[in-house]
N, CA, C and O atoms as a GROMACS GRO file, in nm:
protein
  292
    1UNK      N    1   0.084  -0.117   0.000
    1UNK     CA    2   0.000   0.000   0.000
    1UNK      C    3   0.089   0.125   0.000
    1UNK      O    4   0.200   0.133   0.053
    2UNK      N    5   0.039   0.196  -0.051
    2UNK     CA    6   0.116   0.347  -0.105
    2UNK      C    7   0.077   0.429  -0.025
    2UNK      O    8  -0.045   0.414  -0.012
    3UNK      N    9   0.117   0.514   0.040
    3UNK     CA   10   0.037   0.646   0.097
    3UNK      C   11   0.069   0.763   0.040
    3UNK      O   12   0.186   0.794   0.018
    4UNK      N   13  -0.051   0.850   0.006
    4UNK     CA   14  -0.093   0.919  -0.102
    4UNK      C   15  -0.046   1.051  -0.033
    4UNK      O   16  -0.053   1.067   0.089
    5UNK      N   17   0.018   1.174  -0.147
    5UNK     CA   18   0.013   1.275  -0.088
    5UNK      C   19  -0.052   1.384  -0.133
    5UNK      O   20  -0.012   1.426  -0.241
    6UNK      N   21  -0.151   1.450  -0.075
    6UNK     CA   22  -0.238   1.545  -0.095
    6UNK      C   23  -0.142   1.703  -0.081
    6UNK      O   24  -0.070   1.746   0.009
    7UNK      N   25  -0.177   1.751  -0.195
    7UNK     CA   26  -0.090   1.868  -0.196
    7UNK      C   27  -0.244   1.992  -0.179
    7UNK      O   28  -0.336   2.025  -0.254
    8UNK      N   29  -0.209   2.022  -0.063
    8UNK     CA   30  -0.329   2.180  -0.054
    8UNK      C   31  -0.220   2.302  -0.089
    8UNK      O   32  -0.251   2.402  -0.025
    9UNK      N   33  -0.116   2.320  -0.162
    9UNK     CA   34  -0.014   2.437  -0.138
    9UNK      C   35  -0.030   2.449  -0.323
    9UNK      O   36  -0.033   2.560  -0.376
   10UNK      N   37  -0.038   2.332  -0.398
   10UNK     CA   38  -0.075   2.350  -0.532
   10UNK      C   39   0.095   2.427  -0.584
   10UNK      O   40   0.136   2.531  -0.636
   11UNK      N   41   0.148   2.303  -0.530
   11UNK     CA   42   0.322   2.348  -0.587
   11UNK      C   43   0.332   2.311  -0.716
   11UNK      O   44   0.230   2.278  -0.777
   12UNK      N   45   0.465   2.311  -0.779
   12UNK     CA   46   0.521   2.303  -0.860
   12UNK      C   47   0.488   2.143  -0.908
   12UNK      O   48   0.538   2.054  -0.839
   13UNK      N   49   0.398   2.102  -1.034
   13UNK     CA   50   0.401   1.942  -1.055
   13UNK      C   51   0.483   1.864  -1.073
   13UNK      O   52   0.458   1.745  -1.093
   14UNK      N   53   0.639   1.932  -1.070
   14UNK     CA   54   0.739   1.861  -1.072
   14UNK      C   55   0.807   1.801  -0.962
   14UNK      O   56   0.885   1.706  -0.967
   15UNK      N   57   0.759   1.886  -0.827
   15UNK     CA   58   0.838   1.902  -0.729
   15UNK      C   59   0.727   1.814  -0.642
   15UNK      O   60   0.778   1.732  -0.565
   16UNK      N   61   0.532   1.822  -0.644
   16UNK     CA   62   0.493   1.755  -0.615
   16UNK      C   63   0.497   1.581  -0.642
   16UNK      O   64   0.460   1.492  -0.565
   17UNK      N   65   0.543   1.571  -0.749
   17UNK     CA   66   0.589   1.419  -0.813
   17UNK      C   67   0.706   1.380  -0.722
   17UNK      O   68   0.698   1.276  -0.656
   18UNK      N   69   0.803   1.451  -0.717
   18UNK     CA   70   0.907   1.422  -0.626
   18UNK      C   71   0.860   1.380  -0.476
   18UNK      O   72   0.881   1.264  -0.439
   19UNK      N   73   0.800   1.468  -0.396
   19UNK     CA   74   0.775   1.413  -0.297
   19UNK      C   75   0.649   1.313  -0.280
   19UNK      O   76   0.602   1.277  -0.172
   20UNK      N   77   0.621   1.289  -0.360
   20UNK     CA   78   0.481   1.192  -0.361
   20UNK      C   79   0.537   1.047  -0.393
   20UNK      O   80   0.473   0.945  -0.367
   21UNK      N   81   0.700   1.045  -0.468
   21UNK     CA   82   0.734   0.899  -0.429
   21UNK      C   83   0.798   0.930  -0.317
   21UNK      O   84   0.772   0.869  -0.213
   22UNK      N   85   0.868   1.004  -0.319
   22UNK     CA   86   0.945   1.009  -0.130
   22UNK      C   87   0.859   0.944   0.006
   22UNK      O   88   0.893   0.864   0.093
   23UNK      N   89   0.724   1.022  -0.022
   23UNK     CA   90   0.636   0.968   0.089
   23UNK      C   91   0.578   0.807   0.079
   23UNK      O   92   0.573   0.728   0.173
   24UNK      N   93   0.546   0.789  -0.029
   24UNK     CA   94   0.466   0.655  -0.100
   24UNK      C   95   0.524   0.548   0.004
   24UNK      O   96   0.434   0.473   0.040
   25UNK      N   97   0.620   0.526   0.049
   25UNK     CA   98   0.685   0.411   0.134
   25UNK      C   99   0.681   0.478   0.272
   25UNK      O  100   0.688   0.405   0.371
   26UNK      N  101   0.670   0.606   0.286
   26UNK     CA  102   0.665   0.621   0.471
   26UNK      C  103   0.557   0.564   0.527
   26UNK      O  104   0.454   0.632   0.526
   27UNK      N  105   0.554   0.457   0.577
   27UNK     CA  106   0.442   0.364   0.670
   27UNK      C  107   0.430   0.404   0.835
   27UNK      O  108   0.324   0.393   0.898
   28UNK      N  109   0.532   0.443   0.880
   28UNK     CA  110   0.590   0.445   1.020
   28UNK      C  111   0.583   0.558   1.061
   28UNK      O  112   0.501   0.626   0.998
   29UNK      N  113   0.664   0.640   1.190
   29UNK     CA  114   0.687   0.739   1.238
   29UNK      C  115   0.844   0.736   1.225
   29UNK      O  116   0.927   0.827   1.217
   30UNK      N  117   0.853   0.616   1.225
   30UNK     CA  118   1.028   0.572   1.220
   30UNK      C  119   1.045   0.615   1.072
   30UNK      O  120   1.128   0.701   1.041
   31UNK      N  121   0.966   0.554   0.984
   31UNK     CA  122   1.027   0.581   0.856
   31UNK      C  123   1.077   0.751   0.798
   31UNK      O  124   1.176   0.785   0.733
   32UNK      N  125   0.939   0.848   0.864
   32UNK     CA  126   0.955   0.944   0.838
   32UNK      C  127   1.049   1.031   0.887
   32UNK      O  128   1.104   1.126   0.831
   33UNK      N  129   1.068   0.969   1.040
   33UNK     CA  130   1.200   1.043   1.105
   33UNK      C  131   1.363   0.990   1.009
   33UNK      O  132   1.475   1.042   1.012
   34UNK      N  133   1.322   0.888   0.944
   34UNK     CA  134   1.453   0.828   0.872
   34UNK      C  135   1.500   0.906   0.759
   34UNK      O  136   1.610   0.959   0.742
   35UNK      N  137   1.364   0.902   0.661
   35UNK     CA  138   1.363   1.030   0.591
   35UNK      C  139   1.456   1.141   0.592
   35UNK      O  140   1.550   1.178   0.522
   36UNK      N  141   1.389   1.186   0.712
   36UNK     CA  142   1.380   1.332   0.713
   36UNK      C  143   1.549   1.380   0.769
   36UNK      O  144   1.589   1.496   0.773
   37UNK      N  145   1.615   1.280   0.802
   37UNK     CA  146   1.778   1.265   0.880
   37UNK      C  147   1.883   1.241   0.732
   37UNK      O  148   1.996   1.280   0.705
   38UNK      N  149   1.809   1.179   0.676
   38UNK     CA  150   1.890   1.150   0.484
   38UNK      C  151   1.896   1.310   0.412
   38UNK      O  152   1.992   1.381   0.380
   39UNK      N  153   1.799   1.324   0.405
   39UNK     CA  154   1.774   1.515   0.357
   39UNK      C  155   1.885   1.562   0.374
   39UNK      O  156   1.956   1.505   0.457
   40UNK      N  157   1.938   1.681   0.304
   40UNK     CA  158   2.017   1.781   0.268
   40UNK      C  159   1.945   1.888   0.259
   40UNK      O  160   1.870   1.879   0.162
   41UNK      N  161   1.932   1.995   0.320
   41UNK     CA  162   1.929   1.977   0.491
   41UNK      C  163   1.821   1.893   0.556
   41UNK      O  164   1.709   1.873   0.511
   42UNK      N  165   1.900   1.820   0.735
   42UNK     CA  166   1.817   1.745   0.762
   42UNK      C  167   1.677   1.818   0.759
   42UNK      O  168   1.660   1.940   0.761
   43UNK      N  169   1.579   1.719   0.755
   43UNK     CA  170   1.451   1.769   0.816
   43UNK      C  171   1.391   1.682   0.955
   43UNK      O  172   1.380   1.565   0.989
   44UNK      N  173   1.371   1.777   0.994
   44UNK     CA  174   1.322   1.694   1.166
   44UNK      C  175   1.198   1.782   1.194
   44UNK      O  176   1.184   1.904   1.181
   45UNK      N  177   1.087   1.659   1.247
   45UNK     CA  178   0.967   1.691   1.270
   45UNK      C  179   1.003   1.856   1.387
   45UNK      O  180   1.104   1.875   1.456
   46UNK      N  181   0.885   1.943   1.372
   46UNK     CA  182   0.895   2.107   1.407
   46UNK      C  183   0.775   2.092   1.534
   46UNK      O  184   0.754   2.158   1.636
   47UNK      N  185   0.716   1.985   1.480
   47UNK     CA  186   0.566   1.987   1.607
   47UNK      C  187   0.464   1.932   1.597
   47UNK      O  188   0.399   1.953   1.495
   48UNK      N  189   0.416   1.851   1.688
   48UNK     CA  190   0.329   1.726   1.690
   48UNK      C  191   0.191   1.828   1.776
   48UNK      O  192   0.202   1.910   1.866
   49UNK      N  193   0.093   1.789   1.718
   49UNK     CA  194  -0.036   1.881   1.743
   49UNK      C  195  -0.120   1.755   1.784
   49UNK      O  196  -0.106   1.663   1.703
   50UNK      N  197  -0.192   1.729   1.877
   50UNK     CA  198  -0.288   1.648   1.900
   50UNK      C  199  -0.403   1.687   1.842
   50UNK      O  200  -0.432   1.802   1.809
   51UNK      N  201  -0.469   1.586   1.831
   51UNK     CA  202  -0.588   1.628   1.756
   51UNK      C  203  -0.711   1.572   1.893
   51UNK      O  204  -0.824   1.610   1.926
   52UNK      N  205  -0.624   1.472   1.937
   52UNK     CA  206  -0.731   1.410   2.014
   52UNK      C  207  -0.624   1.242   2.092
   52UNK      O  208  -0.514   1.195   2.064
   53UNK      N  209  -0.730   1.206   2.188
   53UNK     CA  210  -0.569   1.104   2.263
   53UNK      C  211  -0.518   0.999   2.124
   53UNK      O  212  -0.409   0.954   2.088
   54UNK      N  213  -0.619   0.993   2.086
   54UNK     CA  214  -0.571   0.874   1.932
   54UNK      C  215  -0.479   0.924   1.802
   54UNK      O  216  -0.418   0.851   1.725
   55UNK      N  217  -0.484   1.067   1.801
   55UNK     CA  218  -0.459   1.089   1.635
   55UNK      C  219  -0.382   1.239   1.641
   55UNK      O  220  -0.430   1.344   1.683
   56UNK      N  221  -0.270   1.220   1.595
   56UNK     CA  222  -0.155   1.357   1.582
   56UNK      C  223  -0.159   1.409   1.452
   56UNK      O  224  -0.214   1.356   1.356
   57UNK      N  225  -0.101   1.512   1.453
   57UNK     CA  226  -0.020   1.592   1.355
   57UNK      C  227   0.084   1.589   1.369
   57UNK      O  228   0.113   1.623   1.484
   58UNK      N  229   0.202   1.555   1.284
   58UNK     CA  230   0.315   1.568   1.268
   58UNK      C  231   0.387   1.638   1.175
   58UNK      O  232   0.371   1.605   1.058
   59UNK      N  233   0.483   1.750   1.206
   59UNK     CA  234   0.497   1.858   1.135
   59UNK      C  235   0.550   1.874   1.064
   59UNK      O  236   0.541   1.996   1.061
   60UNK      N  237   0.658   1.831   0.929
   60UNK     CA  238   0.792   1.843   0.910
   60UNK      C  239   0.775   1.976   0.800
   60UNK      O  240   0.698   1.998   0.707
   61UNK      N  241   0.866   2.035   0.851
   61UNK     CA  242   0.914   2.183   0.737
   61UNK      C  243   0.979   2.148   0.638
   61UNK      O  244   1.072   2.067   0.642
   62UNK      N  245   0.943   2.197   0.550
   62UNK     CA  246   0.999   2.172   0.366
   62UNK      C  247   1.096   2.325   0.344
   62UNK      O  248   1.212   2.319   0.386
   63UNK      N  249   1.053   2.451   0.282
   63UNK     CA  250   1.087   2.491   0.164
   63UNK      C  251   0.976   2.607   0.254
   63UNK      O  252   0.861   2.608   0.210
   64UNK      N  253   0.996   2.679   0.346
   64UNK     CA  254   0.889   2.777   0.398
   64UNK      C  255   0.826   2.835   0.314
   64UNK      O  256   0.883   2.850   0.206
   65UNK      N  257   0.707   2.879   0.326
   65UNK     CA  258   0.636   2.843   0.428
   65UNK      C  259   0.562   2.675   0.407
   65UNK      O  260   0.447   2.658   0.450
   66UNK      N  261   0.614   2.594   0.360
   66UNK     CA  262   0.573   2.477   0.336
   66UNK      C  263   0.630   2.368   0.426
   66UNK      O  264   0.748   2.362   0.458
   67UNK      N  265   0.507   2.258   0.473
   67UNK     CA  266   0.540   2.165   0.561
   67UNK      C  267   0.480   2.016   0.494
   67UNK      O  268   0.383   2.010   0.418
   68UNK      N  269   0.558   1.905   0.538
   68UNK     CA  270   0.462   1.794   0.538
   68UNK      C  271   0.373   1.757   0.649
   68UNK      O  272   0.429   1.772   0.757
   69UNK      N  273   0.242   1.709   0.659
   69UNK     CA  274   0.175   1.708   0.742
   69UNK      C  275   0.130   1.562   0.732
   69UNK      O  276   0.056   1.518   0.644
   70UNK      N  277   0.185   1.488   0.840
   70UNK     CA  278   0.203   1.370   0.866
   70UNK      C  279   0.066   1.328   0.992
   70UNK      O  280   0.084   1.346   1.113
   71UNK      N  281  -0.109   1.254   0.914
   71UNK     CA  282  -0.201   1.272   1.054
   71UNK      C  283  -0.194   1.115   1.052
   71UNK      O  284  -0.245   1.036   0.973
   72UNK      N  285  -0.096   1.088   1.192
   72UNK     CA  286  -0.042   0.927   1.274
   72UNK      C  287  -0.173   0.959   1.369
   72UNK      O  288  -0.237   1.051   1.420
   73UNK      N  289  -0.167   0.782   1.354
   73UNK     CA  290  -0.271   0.728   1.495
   73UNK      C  291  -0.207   0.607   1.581
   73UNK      O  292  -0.268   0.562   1.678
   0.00000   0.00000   0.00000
């Protein structure tokens, strides 16, 4: 299974293609922190938002004002 990335920022279709396989394999919290440590420059999650006791937001900063928004349960 792939996980899909929804672009609400309506970037560049070149640059959205890029990160849409980048993400396609993040399954984990691990994976994304793995990710995000490979990057040039690293990227490390900025802030985890609860939504509720089951289900987060996870923040990672791109390319300001742009973030990935990672919603873990």
């Amino acid at each position: 299974m792939s996980i899909p990335l929804t672009d609400r920022a309506q970037i560049d279709p070149a640059e959205r293609q890029r990160l849409a396989h980048e993400v396609a394999e993040q399954r984990t919290l691990g994976d994304v922190l793995e990710w995000g440590l490979a990057q040039k420059p690293v990227r490390r999650v900025e802030e985890i938002v609860t939504q509720d006791e089951y289900t987060h937001d996870v923040l990672v900063p791109l390319a300001p004002p742009l973030y990935l928004v990672y919603d873990v349960s």
